[in-house]
NUDO-333030 format. One record per residue (C-alpha): residue number from 0; x, y, z. Coordinates in nm, 3 decimals. Layout:
// residues N
<vexvex num="NUM" X="X" Y="Y" Z="Z"/>
...
This chain:
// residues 337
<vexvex num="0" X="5.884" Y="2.763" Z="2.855"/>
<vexvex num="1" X="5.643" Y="2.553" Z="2.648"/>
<vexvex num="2" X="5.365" Y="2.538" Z="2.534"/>
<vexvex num="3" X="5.114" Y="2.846" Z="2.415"/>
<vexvex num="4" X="5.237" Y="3.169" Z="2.381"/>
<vexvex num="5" X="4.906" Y="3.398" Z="2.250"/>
<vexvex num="6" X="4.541" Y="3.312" Z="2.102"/>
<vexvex num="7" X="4.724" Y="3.332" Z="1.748"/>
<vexvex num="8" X="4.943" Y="2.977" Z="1.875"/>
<vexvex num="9" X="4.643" Y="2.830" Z="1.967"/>
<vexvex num="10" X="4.477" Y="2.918" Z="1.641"/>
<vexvex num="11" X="4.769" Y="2.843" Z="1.435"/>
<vexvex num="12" X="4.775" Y="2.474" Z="1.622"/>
<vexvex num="13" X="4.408" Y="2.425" Z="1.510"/>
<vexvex num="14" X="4.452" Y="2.511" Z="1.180"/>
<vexvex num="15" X="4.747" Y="2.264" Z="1.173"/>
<vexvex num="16" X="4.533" Y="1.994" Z="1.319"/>
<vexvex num="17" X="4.216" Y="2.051" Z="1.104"/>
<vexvex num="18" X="4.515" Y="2.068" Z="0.730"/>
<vexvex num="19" X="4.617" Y="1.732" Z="0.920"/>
<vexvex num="20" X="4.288" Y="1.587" Z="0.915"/>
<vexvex num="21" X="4.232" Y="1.703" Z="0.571"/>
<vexvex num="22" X="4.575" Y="1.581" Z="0.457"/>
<vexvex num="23" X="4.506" Y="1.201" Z="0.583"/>
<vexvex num="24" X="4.197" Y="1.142" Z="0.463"/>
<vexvex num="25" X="4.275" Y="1.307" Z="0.106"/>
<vexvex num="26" X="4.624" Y="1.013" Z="0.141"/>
<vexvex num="27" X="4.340" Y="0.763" Z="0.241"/>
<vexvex num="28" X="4.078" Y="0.795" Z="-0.046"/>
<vexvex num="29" X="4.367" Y="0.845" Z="-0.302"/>
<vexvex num="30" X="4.560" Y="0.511" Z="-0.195"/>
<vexvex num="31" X="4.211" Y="0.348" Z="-0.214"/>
<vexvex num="32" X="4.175" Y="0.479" Z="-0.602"/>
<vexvex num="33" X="4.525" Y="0.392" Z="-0.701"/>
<vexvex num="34" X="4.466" Y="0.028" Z="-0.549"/>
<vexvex num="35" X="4.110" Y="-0.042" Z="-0.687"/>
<vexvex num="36" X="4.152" Y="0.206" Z="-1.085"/>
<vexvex num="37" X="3.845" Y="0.295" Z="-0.956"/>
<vexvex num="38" X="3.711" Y="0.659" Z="-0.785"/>
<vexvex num="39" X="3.590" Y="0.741" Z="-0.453"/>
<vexvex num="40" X="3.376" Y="1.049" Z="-0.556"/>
<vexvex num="41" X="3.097" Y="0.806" Z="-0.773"/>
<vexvex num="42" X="2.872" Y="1.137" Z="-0.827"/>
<vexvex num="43" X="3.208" Y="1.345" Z="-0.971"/>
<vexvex num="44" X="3.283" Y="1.032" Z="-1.197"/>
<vexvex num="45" X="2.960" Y="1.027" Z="-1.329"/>
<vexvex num="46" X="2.914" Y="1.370" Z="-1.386"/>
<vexvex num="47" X="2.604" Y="1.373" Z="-1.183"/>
<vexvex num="48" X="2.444" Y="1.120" Z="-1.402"/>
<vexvex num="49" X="2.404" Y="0.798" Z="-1.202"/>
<vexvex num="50" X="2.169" Y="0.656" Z="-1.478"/>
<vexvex num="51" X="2.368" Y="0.466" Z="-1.654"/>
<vexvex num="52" X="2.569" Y="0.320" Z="-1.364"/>
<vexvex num="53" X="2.252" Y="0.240" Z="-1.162"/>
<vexvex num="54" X="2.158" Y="0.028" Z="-1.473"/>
<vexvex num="55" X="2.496" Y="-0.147" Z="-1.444"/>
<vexvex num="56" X="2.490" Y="-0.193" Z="-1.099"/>
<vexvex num="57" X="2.120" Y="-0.315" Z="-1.091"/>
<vexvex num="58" X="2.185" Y="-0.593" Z="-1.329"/>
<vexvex num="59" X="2.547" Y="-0.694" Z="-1.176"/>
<vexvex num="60" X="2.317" Y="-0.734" Z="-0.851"/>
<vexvex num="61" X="2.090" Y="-0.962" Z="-1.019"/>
<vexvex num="62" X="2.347" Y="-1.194" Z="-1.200"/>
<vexvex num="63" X="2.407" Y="-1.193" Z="-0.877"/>
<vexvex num="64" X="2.110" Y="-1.369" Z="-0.798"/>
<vexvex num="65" X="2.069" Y="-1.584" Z="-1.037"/>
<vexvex num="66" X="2.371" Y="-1.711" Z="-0.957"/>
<vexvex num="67" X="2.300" Y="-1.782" Z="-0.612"/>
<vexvex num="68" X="1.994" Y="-1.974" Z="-0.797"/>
<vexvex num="69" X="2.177" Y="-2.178" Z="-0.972"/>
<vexvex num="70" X="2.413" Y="-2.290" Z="-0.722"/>
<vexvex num="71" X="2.132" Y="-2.415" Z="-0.550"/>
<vexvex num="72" X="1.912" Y="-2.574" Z="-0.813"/>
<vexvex num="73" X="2.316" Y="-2.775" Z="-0.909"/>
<vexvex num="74" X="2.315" Y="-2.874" Z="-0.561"/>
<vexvex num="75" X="1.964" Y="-3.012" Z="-0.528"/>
<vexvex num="76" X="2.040" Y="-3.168" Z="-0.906"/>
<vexvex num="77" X="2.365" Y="-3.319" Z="-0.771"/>
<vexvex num="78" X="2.193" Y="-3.478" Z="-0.481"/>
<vexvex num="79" X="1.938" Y="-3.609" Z="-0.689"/>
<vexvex num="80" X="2.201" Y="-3.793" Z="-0.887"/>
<vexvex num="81" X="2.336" Y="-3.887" Z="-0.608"/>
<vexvex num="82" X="2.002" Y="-4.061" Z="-0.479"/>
<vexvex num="83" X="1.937" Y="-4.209" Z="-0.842"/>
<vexvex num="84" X="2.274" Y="-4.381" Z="-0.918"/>
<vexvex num="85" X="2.204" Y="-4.567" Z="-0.590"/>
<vexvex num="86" X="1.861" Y="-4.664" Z="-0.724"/>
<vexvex num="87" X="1.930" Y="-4.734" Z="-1.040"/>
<vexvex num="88" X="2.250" Y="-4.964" Z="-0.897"/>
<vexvex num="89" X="2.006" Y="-5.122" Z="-0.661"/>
<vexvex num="90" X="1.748" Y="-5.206" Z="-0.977"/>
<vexvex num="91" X="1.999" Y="-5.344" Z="-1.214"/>
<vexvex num="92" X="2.151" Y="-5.563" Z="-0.956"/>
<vexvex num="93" X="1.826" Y="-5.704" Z="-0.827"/>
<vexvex num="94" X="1.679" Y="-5.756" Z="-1.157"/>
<vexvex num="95" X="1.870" Y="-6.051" Z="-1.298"/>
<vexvex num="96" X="1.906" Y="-6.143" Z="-0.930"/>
<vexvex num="97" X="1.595" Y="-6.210" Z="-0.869"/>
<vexvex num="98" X="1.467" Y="-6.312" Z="-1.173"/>
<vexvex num="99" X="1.708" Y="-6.617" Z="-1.127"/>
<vexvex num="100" X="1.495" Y="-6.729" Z="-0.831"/>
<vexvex num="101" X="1.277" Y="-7.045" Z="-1.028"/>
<vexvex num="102" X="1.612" Y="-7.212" Z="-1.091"/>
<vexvex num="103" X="1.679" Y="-7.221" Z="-0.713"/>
<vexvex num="104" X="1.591" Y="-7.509" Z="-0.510"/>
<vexvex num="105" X="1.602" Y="-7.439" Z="-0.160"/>
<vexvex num="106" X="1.391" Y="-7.238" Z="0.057"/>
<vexvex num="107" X="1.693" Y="-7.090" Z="0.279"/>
<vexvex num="108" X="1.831" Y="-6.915" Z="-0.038"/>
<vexvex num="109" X="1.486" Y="-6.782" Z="-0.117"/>
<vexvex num="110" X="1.512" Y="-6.638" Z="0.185"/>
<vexvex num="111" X="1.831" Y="-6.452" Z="0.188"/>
<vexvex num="112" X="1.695" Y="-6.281" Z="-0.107"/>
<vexvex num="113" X="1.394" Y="-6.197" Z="0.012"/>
<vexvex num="114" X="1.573" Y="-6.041" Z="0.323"/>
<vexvex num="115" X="1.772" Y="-5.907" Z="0.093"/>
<vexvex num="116" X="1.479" Y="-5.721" Z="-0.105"/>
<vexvex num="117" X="1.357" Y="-5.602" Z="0.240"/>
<vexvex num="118" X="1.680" Y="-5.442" Z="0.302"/>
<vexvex num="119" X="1.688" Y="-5.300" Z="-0.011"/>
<vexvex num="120" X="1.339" Y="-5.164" Z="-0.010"/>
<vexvex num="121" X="1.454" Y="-4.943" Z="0.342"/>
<vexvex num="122" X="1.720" Y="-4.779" Z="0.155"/>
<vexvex num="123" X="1.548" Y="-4.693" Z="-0.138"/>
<vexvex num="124" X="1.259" Y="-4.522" Z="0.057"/>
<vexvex num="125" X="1.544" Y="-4.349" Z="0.240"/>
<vexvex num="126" X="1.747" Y="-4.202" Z="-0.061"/>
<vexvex num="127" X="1.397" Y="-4.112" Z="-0.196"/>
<vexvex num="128" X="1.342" Y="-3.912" Z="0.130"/>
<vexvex num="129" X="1.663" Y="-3.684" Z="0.067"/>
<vexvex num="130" X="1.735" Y="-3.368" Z="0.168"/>
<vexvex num="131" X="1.969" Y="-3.123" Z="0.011"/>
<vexvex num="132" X="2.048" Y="-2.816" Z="0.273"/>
<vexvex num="133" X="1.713" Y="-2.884" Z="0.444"/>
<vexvex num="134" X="1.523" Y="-2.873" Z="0.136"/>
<vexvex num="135" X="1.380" Y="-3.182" Z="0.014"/>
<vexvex num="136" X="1.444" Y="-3.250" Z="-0.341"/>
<vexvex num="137" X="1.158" Y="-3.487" Z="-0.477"/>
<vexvex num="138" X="0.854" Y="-3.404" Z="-0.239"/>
<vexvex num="139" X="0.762" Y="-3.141" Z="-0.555"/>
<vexvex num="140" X="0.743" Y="-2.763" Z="-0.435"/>
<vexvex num="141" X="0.630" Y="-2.915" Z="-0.030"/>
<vexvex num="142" X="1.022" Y="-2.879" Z="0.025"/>
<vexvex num="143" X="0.977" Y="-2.892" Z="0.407"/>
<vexvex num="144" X="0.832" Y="-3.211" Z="0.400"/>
<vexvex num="145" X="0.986" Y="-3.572" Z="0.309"/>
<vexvex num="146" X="0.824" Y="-3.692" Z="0.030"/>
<vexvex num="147" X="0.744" Y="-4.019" Z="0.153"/>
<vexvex num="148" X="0.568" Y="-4.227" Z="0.423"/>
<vexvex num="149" X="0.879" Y="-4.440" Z="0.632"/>
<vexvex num="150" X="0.961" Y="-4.775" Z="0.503"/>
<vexvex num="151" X="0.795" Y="-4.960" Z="0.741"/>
<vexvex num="152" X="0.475" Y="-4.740" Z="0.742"/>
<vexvex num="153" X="0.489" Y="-4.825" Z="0.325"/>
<vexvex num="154" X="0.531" Y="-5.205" Z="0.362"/>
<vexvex num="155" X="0.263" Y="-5.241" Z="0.645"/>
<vexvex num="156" X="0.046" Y="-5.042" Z="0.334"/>
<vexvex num="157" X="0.163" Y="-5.310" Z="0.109"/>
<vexvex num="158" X="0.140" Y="-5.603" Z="0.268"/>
<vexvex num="159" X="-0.230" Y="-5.490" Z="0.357"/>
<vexvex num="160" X="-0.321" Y="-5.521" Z="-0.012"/>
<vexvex num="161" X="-0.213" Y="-5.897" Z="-0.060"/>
<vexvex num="162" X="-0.420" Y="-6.018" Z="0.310"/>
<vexvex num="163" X="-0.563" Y="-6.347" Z="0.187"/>
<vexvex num="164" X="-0.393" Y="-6.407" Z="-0.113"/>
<vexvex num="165" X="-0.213" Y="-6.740" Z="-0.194"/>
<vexvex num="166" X="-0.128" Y="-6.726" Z="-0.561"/>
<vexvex num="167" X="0.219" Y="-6.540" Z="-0.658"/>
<vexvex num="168" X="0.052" Y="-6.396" Z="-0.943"/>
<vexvex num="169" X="-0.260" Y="-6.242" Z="-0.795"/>
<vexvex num="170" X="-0.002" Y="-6.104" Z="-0.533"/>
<vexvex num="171" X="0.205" Y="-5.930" Z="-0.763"/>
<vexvex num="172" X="-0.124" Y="-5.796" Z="-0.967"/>
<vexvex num="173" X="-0.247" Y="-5.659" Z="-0.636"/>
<vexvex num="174" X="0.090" Y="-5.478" Z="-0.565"/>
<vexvex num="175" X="0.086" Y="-5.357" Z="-0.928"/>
<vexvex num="176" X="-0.225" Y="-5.206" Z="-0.893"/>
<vexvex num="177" X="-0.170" Y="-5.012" Z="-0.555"/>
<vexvex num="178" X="0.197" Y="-4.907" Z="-0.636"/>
<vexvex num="179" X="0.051" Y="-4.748" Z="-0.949"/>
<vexvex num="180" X="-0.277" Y="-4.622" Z="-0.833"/>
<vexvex num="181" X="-0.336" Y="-4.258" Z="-0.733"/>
<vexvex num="182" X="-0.702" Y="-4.294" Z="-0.609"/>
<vexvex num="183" X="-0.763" Y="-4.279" Z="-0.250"/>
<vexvex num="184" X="-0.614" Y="-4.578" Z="-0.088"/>
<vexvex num="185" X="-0.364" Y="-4.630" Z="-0.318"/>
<vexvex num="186" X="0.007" Y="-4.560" Z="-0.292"/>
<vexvex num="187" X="-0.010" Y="-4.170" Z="-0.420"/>
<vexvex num="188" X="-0.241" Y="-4.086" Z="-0.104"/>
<vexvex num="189" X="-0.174" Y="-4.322" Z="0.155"/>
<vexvex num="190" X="0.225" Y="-4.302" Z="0.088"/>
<vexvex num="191" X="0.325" Y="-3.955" Z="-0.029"/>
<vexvex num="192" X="0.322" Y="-3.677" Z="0.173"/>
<vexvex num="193" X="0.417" Y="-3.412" Z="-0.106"/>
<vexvex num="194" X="0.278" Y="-3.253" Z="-0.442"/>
<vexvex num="195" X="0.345" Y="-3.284" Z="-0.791"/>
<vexvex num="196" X="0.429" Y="-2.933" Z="-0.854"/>
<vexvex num="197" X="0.710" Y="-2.857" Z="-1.023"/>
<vexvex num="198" X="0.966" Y="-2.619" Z="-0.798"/>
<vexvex num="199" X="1.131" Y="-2.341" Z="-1.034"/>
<vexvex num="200" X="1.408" Y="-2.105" Z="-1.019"/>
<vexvex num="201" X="1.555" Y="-1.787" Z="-1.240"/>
<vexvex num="202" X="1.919" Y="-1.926" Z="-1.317"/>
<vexvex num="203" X="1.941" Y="-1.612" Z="-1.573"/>
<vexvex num="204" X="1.783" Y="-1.412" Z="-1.726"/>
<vexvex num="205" X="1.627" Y="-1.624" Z="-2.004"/>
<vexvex num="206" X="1.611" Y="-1.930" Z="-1.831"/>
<vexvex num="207" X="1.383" Y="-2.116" Z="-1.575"/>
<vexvex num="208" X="1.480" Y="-2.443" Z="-1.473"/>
<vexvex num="209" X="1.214" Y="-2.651" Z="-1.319"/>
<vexvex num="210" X="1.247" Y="-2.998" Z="-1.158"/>
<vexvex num="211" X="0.912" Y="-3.192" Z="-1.229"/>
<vexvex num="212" X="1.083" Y="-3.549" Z="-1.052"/>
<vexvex num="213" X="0.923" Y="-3.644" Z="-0.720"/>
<vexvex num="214" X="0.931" Y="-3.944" Z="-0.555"/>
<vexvex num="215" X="0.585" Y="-4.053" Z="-0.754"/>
<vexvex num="216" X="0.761" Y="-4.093" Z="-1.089"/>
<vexvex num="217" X="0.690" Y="-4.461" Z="-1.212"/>
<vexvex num="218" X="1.050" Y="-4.520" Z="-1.195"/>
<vexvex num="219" X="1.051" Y="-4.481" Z="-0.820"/>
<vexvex num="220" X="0.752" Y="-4.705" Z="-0.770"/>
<vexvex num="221" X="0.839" Y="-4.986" Z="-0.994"/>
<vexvex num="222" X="1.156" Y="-5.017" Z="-0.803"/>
<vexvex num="223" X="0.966" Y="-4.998" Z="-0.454"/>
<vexvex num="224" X="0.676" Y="-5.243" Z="-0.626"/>
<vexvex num="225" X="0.962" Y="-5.468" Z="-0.721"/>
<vexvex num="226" X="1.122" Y="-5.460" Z="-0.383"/>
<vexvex num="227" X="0.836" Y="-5.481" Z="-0.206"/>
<vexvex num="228" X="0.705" Y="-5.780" Z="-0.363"/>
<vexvex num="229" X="1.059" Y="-5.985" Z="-0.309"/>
<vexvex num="230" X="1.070" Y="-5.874" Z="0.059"/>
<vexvex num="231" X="0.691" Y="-6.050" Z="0.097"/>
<vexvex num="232" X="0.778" Y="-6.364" Z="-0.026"/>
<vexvex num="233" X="0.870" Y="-6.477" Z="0.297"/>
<vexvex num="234" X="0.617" Y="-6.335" Z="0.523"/>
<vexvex num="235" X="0.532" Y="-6.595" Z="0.749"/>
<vexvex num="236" X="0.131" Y="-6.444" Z="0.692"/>
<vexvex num="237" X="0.160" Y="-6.528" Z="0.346"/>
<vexvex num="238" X="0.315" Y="-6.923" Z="0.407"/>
<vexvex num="239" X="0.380" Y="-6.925" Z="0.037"/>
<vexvex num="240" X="0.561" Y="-7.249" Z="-0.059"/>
<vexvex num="241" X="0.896" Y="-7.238" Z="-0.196"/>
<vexvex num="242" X="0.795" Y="-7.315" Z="-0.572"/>
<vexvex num="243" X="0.544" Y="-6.945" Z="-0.496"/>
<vexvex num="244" X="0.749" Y="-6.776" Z="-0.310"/>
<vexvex num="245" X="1.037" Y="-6.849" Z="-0.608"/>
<vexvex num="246" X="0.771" Y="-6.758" Z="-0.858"/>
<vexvex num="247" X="0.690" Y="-6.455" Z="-0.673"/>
<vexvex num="248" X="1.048" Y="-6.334" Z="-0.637"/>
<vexvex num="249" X="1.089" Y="-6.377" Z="-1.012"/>
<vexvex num="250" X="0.830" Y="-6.166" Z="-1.099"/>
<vexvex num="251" X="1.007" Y="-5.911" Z="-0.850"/>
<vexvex num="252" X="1.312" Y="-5.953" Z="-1.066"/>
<vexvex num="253" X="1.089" Y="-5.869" Z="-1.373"/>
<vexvex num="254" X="1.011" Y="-5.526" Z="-1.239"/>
<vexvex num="255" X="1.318" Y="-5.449" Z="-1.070"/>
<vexvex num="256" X="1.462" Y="-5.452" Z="-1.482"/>
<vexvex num="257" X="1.249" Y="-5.271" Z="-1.572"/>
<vexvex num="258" X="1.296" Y="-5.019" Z="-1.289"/>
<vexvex num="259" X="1.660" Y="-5.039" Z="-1.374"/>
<vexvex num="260" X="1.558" Y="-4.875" Z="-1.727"/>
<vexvex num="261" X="1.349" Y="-4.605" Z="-1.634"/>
<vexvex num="262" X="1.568" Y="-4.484" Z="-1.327"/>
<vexvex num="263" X="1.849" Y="-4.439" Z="-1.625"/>
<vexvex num="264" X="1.585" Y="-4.232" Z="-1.843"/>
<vexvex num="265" X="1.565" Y="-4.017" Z="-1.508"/>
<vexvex num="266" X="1.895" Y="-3.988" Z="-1.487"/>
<vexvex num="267" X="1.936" Y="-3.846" Z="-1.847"/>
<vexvex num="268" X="1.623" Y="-3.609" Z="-1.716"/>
<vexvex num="269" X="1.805" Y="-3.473" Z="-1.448"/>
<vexvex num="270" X="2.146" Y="-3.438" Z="-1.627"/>
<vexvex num="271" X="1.982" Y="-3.214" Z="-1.901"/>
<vexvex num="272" X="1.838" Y="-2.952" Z="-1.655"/>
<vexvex num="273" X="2.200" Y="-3.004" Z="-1.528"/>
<vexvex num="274" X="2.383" Y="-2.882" Z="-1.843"/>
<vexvex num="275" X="2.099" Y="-2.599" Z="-1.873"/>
<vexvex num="276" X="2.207" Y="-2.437" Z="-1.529"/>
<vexvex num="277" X="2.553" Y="-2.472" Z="-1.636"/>
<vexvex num="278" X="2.506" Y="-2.288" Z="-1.956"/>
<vexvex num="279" X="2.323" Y="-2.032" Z="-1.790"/>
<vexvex num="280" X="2.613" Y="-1.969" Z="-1.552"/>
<vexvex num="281" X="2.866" Y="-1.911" Z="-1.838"/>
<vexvex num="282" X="2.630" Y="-1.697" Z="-2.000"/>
<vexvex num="283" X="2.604" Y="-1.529" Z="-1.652"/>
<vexvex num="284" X="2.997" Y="-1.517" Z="-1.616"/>
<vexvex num="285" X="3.038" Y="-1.355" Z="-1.945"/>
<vexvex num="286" X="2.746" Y="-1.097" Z="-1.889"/>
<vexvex num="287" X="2.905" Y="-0.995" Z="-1.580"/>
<vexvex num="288" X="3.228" Y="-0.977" Z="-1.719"/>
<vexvex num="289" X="3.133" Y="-0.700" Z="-1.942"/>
<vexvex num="290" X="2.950" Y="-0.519" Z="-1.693"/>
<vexvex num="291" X="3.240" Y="-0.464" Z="-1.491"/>
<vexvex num="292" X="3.421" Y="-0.359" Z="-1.801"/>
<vexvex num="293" X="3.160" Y="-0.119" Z="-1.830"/>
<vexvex num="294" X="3.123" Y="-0.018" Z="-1.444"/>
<vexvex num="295" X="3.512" Y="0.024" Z="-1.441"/>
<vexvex num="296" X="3.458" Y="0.268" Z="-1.733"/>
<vexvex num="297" X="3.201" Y="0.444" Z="-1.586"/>
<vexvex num="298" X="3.423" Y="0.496" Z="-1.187"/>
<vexvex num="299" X="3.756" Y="0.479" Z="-1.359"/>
<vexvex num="300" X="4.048" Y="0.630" Z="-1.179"/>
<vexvex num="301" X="4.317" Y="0.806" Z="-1.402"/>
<vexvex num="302" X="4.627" Y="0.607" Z="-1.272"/>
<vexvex num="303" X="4.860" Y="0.931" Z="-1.410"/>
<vexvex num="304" X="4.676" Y="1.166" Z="-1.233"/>
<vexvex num="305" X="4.614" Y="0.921" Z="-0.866"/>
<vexvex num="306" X="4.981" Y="0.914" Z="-0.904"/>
<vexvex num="307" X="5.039" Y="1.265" Z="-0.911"/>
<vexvex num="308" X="4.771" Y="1.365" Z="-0.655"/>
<vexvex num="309" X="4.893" Y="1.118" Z="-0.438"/>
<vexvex num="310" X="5.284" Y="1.236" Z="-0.409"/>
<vexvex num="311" X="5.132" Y="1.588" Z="-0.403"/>
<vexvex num="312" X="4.946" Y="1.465" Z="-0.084"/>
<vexvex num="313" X="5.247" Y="1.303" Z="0.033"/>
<vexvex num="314" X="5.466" Y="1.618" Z="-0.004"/>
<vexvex num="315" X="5.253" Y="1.854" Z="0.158"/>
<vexvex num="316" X="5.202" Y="1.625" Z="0.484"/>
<vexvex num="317" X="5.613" Y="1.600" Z="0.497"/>
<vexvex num="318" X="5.573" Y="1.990" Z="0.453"/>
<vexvex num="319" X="5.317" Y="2.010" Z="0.731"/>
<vexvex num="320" X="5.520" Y="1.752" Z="0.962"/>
<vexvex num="321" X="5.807" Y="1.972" Z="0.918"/>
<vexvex num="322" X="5.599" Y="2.282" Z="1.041"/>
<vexvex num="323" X="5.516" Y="2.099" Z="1.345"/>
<vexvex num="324" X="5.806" Y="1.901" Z="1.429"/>
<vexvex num="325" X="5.927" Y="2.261" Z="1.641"/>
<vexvex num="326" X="5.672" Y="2.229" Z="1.862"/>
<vexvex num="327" X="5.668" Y="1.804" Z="1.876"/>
<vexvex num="328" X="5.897" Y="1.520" Z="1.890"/>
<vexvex num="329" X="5.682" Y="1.294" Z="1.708"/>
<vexvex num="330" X="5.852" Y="1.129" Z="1.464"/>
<vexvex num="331" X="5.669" Y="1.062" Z="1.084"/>
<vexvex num="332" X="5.556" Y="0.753" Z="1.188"/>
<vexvex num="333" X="5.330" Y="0.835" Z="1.475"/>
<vexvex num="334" X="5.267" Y="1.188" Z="1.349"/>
<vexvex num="335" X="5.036" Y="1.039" Z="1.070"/>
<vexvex num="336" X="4.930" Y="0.765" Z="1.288"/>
C-alpha cells in the first residue's frame, strides 16, 4: 500500500520538506546575486560595519533629491520661457506697429489696432498667470495663487486712472505712473495678488537656484502699460479724436519697444539659472556614478564563487528530487514549483 509506513517515514518526509524549503530559497537569493553582482546578506558583506555603506546610501538618497529638485525648478524655468517668448513676440511686434499709428489716416484702422492691443493685453495677463504642475511660476513663493488680478479686473483699474482726461499725453503719464507705482492704489496692490519673494530649491549640493521673476518685473508692466494704453484709445468714454487717439497709440508703440528689450534681458535671466540646474545635474550624475561604484564595492557578489554555490544548490535539489521521486510522481518541474 501507500503512503506511511512508521513515525520514522513521517519524520524522514519532514525533514525532506523542511531541506526543500531550505534548498529553494538558498537557489532564490543566489540567482538574485548572480543577476544583480551584488549580495543578499548586506550585514555579512559588510562585515558588520554598515558605516561606511550607510554614508553611501544616505548621500545616493539625497542626489536623489536634488534631482527631483531640479527637474522641477527646469520645468517651472521651461514654462517660464515658454510664457516670455510669447511676450516678448507680442512686444516686438506691437512696437513698430503701433508706433506707425501718426502716419495713418483713418479712424477704422486706428481701431483695429486698438482692438488689437485689447486682445493682446488678455493674453499677456494670461501667460503671466501660468501655472506649471499647479504651481504658479511668477506669483514669487505664493505658488497657490495666480499672480495677477484677471484682465478685465486690470483694465477696469486702468481705465479708472485716465476718467476725465482728454490729452493723449496726460493719458499715457497717468498710466505710467500707476503701472509703475507700488503704493496703495497703484498697480503692485490693486493688481497683484502674490509676493516678491524669491522661491528656492537645493539642485545639489552646492547650489541653490532661486527664481526672483514675478509678474511685477518692469518688463511685464511696460508691456501691459503699453497694451493697455493702445486698447484705450478707442474707448468710447474717452471720445479721443483720431489725430489723439493716433498720438496715443504711438506712444503705446514707444513702450511696447521698449518692453520688447527688457522681456529679452529676462529671457537671458531665466536661461542662466537654466544652465545652473543643468550643471548641477551632471555634477549630480557623475557623483552618483561613483557612489554606486563604491556601493557595488562595498555589496559585491563574487561571480566565481555565486557560480559555484549556485550549481552546488542546483545539484543537491536534483539529489533531493531523486530521493523523493520513490514516493512522488512529480516531475522536476512542479517538484520545485
Amino acid at each position: 500500500m501507500s503512503g506511511f509506513n512508521s513515525i520514522g517515514d513521517l519524520s524522514r518526509f519532514v525533514q525532506m520538506r523542511q531541506a526543500n524549503s531550505l534548498l529553494k530559497s538558498r537557489l532564490t537569493v543566489l540567482s538574485q546575486e548572480a543577476a544583480s553582482g551584488l549580495k543578499a546578506d548586506v550585514p555579512a558583506a559588510t562585515g558588520g560595519d554598515m558605516g561606511r555603506l550607510a554614508q553611501v546610501q544616505t548621500r545616493l538618497a539625497l542626489i536623489e533629491t536634488y534631482n527631483r529638485n531640479a527637474s522641477l525648478a527646469q520645468s517651472e524655468m521651461a514654462g517660464m520661457q515658454t510664457a516670455l517668448d510669447a511676450i516678448g513676440s507680442i512686444a516686438t511686434a506691437r512696437g513698430p506697429e503701433f508706433q506707425s499709428a501718426v502716419t495713418i489716416a483713418d479712424d477704422d484702422s486706428l481701431n483695429v489696432k486698438s482692438l488689437q492691443a485689447g486682445q493682446d493685453f488678455h493674453a499677456v495677463v494670461r501667460m503671466l498667470n501660468v501655472d506649471v504642475g499647479g504651481r504658479f511660476i511668477l506669483s514669487g513663493s505664493v505658488t497657490t495663487n495666480p499672480p495677477l488680478a484677471t484682465a478685465t479686473e486690470i483694465m477696469g483699474l486702468a481705465k479708472a486712472q485716465v476718467a476725465g482726461l482728454s490729452d493723449p499725453q496726460a493719458i499715457a503719464t497717468a498710466l505710467d505712473d500707476w503701472f509703475e507705482s507700488d503704493a496703495p492704489g497703484g498697480f503692485a496692490a490693486a493688481a497683484y495678488r502674490g509676493n516678491q519673494d524669491a522661491t528656492t530649491s537645493g539642485v545639489s549640493g552646492e547650489t541653490t537656484v532661486a527664481n526672483h521673476v514675478t509678474a511685477l518685473d518692469p518688463a511685464f508692466r511696460a508691456a501691459l502699460k503699453g497694451l493697455a494704453m493702445a486698447a484705450l484709445a478707442n474707448d468710447p468714454d474717452l471720445a479721443l479724436s483720431r489725430v489723439d487717439k493716433a498720438q496715443l497709440i504711438s506712444e503705446a508703440g514707444m513702450r511696447m519697444s521698449g518692453a520688447s528689450n527688457a522681456v529679452t534681458g529676462v529671457q537671458a535671466k531665466v536661461g542662466m539659472s537654466q544652465q545652473i540646474v543643468e550643471n548641477a545635474v551632471a555634477r549630480n550624475s557623475a557623483e552618483r556614478t561613483a557612489l554606486s561604484i563604491a556601493r557595488g564595492e562595498i555589496l559585491a557578489a563574487d561571480p566565481y564563487e555565486t557560480a559555484s554555490a549556485l550549481t552546488q544548490t542546483e545539484t543537491s535539489l536534483q539529489n533531493l528530487y531523486a530521493l523523493t521521486a520513490r514516493l512522488s510522481r512529480l516531475s522536476l518541474e512542479d517538484y520545485i514549483r
